[in-house]
C-alpha positions as CSV (number, residue, x, y, z in Angstrom):
1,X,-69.0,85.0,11.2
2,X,-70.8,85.9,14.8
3,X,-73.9,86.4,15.0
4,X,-75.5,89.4,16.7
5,X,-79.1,90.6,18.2
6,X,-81.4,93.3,16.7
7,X,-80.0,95.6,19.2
8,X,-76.1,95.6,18.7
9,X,-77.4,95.7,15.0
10,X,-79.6,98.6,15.0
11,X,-76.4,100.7,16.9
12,X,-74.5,99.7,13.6
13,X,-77.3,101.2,11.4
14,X,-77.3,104.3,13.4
15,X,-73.4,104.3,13.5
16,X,-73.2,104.1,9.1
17,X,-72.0,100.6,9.0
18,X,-72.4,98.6,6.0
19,X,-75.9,96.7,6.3
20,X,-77.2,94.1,3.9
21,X,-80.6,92.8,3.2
22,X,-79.9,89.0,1.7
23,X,-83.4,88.6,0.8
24,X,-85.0,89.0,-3.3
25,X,-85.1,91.9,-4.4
26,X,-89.1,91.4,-4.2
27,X,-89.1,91.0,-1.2
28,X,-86.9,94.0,-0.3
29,X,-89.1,96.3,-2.4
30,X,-92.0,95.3,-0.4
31,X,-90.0,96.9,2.7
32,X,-86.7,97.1,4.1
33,X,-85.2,98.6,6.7
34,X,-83.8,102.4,6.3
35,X,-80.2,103.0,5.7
36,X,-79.8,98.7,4.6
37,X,-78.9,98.0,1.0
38,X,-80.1,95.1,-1.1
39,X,-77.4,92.5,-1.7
40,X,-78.9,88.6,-2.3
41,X,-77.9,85.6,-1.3
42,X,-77.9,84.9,-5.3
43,X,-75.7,88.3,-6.0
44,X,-73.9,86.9,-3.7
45,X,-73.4,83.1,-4.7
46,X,-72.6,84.8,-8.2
47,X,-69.9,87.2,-6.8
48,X,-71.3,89.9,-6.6
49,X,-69.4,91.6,-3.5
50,X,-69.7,95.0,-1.8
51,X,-66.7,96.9,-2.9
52,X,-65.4,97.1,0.5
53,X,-61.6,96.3,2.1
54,X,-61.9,92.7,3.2
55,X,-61.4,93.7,6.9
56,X,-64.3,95.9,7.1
57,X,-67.4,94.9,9.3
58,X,-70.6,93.6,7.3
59,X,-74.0,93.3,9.0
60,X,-76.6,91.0,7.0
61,X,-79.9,90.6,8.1
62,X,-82.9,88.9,5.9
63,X,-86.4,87.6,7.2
64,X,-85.1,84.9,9.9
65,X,-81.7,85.0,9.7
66,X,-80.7,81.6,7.6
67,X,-80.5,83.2,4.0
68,X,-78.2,85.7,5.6
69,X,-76.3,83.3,7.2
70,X,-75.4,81.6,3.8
71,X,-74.6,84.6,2.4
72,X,-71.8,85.6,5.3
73,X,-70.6,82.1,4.6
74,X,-70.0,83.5,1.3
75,X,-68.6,86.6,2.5
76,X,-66.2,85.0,4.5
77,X,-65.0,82.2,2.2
78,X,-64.4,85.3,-0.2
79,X,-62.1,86.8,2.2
80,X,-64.6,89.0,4.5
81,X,-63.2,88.8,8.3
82,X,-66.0,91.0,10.0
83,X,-68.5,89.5,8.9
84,X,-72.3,90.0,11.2
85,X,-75.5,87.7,11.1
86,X,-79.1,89.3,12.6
87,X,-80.3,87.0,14.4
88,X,-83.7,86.2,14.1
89,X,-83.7,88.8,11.2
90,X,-86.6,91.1,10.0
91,X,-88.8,89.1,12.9
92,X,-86.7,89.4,15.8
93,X,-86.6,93.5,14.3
94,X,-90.2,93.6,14.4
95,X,-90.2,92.0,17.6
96,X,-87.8,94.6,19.3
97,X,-88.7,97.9,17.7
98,X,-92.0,97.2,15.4
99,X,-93.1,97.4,12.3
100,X,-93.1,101.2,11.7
101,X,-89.0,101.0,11.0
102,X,-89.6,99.4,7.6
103,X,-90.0,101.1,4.2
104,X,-90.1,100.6,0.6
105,X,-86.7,99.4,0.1
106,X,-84.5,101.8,-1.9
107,X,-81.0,101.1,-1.5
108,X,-80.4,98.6,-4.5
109,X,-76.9,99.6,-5.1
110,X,-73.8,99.9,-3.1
């Protein structure tokens, strides 16, 4: 797993690539960012996968960047080879671009 800053991320949101938000589902309905789907660190630890081929790139973000990074550990020991941490997460987004990006989460399924 690599892990990448909000910028390279934000160029794979704009390009279609598969983002994940890691965090509860609460807390993704409070506000996520456009064009990511919800996929926990506990759908996750279940075995919940995306139904994607194993060699396609994944970009996880969450609120800091640790519960992600569990779940890409996941990812990967399932057989995931691209798989992309935000770091710093939802903060470092803020940070870069500002708060105005998020919405209601609505993606739930993929």
């Amino acid at each position: 797993m690599k892990n990448v800053d909000v910028h390279t991320f934000a160029a794979a949101l704009a390009r279609g690539e598969s983002c994940f938000d890691t965090r509860s589902r609460a807390q993704f309905e409070q506000g996520s960012l456009p064009g990511v789907t919800h996929l926990s660190l506990e759908q996750v630890q279940n075995g919940v996968l995306p139904p994607l081929p194993p060699d396609s790139p994944i970009y996880l973000l969450c609120e800091r960047g640790v519960i992600s990074e569990l779940a890409g550990l996941y990812l990967e020991a399932s057989g995931f080879s691209q798989v992309y941490n935000v770091e710093g997460g939802l903060v470092a987004w803020r940070k870069a671009f500002g708060p105005s990006e998020e919405k209601p989460g609505a993606n739930t399924e993929f």
